[in-house]
C-alpha positions as CSV (number, residue, x, y, z in Angstrom):
1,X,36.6,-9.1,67.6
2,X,40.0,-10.0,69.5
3,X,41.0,-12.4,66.7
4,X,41.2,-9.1,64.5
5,X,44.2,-8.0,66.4
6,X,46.2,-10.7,64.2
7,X,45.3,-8.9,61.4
8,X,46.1,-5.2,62.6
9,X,49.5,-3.4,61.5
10,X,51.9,-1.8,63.5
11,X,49.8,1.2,63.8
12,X,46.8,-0.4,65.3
13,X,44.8,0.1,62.4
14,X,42.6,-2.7,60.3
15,X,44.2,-2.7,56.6
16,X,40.8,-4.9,55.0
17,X,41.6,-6.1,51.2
18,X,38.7,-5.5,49.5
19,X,38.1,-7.4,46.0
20,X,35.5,-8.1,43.6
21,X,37.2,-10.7,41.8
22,X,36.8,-13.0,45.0
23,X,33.0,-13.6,44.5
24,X,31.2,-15.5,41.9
25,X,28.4,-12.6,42.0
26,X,30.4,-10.0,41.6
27,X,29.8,-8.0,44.6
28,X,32.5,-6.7,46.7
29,X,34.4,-8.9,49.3
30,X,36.2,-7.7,52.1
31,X,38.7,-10.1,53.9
32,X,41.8,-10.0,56.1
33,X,39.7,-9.4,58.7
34,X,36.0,-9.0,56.7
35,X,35.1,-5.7,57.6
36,X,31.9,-5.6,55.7
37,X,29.9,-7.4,58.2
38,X,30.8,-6.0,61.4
39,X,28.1,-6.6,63.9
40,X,26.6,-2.9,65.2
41,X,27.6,-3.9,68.8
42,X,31.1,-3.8,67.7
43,X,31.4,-1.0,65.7
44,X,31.7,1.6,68.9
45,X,35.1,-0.1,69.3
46,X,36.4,1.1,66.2
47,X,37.6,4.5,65.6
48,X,38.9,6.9,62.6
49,X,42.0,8.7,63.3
50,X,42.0,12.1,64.3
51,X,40.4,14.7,62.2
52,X,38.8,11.5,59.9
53,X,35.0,10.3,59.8
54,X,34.1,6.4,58.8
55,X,31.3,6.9,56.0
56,X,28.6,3.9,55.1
57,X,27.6,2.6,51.9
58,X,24.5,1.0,51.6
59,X,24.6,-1.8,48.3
60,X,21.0,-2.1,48.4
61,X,19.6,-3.8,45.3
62,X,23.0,-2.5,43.7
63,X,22.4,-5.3,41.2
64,X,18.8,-3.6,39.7
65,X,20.2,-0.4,40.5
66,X,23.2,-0.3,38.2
67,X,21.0,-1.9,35.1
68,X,18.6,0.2,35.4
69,X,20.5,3.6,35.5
70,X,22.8,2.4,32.7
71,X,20.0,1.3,30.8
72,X,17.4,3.2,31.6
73,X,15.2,0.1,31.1
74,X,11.5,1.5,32.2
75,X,10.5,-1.3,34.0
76,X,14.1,-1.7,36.3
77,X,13.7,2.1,36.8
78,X,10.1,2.1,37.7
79,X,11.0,-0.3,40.4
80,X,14.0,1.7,41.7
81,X,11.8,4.6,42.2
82,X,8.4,3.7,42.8
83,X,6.9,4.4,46.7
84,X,9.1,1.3,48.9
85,X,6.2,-1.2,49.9
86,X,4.5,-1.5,46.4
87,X,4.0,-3.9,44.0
88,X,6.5,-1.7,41.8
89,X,8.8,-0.8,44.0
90,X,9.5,-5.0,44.4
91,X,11.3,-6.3,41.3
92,X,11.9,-9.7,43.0
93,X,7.9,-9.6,43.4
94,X,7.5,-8.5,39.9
95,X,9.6,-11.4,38.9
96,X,7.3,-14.2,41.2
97,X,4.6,-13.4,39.4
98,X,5.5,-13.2,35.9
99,X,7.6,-16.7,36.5
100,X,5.2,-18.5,38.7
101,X,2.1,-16.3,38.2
102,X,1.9,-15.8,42.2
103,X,-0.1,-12.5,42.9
104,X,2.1,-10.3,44.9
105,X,-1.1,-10.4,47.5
106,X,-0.3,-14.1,47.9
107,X,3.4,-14.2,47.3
108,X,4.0,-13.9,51.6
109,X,2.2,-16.7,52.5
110,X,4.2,-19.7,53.8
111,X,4.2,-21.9,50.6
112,X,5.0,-18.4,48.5
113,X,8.2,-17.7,50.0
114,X,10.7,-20.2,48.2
115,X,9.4,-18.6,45.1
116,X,11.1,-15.3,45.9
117,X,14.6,-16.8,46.7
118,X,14.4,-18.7,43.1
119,X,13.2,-15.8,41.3
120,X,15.9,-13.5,43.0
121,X,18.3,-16.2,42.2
122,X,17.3,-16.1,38.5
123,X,17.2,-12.2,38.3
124,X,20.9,-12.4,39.4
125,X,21.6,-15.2,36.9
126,X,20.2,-13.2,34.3
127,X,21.9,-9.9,35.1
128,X,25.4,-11.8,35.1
129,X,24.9,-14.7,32.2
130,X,24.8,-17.5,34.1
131,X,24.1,-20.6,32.5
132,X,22.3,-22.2,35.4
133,X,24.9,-24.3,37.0
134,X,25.7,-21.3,39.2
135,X,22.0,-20.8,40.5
136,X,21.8,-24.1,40.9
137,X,24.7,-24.3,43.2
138,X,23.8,-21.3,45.5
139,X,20.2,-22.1,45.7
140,X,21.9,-25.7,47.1
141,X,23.9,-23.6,49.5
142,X,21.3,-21.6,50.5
143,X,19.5,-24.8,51.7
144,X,22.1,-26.1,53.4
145,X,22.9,-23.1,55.6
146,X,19.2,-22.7,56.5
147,X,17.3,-25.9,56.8
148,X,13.6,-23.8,57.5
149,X,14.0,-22.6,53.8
150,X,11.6,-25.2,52.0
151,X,12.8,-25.6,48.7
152,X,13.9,-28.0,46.0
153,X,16.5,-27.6,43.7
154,X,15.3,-26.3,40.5
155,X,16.4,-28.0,37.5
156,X,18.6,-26.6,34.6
157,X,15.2,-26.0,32.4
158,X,13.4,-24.2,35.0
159,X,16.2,-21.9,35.7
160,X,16.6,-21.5,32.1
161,X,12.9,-20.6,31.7
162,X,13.3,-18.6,34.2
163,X,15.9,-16.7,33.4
164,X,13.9,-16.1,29.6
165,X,11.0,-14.4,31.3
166,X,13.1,-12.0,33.1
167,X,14.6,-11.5,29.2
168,X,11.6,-10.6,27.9
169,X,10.5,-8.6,30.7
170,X,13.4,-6.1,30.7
171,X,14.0,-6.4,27.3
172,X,15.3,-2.8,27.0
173,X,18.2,-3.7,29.2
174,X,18.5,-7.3,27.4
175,X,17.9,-6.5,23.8
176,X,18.9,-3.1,23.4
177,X,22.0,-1.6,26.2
178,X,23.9,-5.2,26.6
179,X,24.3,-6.1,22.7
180,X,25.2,-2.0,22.3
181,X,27.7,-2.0,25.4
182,X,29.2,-5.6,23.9
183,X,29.8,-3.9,21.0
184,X,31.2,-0.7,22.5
185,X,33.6,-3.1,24.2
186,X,34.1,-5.0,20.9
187,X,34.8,-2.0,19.1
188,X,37.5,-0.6,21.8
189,X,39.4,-3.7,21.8
């Protein structure tokens, strides 16, 4: 935390830059200092001004969230709102089996688990148009910065096929709100 103090103005206060054109998954970054990630213990140690509250945001599954309200795809919104710690309630679940054909039952044993990080990877992939190359690349990163995670590489055509299945499975987002909001944006210049 002391090596914060180099970024701090003249009033003592943190002045983060938050982007989102900084990432390659579109999520917000926070840098100069990264004020996203700041560990609980620290947080007592920083403090609004007078008469001003800090407020939380909590991103999670912003990337099915989105999609699903602006679609209203029935599947993505069944998953948003089904009871937490069902089978509907997990989209990346959802996704292992119909990619891999892994029950959800099964999909926490041992050998199961590497499914789930490629089929989150590909859900991701297929939310932003990725190609491959980028799943490809963080799965490879994800490997390196935690050597327990037992996983190969998946090739360009499993990725691919991978990222068809989740097509076809939320195929009211796909097929219907992304060609109509492309041509929205077409249409508005």
């Amino acid at each position: 935390l002391e090596s914060w103090l180099k970024w701090s103005e003249p009033d003592s206060k943190l002045h983060s830059i938050f982007s989102m054109t900084r990432t390659k998954t579109s999520r917000h970054s926070s840098q100069d200092p990264n004020t996203q990630q700041i560990k609980l213990e620290w947080r007592k140690h920083i403090k609004p001004p007078p008469g001003r509250q800090f407020i939380a945001g909590d991103y999670g599954q912003i990337e099915v969230r989105i999609p699903a309200f602006v679609s209203r795809d029935p599947v993505l919104v069944r998953a948003m709102t089904a009871p937490d710690g069902t089978y509907e309630a997990d989209f990346h679940g959802q996704n292992v089996y119909a990619i891999f054909g892994v029950p959800w039952e099964d999909q926490q044993l041992p050998h199961n688990k590497p499914l789930r990080t490629r089929a989150k990877n590909y859900a991701f992939g297929a939310f932003f148009g990725s190609e491959g190359y980028e799943i490809q690349e963080v799965i490879e990163k994800q490997i390196l910065a935690d050597d327990s995670l037992d996983i190969a590489v998946p090739t360009l055509k499993e990725i691919m096929h991978g990222i068809d299945v989740i097509h076809q499975t939320i195929n009211v987002f796909f097929d219907e709100w992304v060609p109509a909001a492309l041509f929205k944006c077409r249409e508005a210049g």
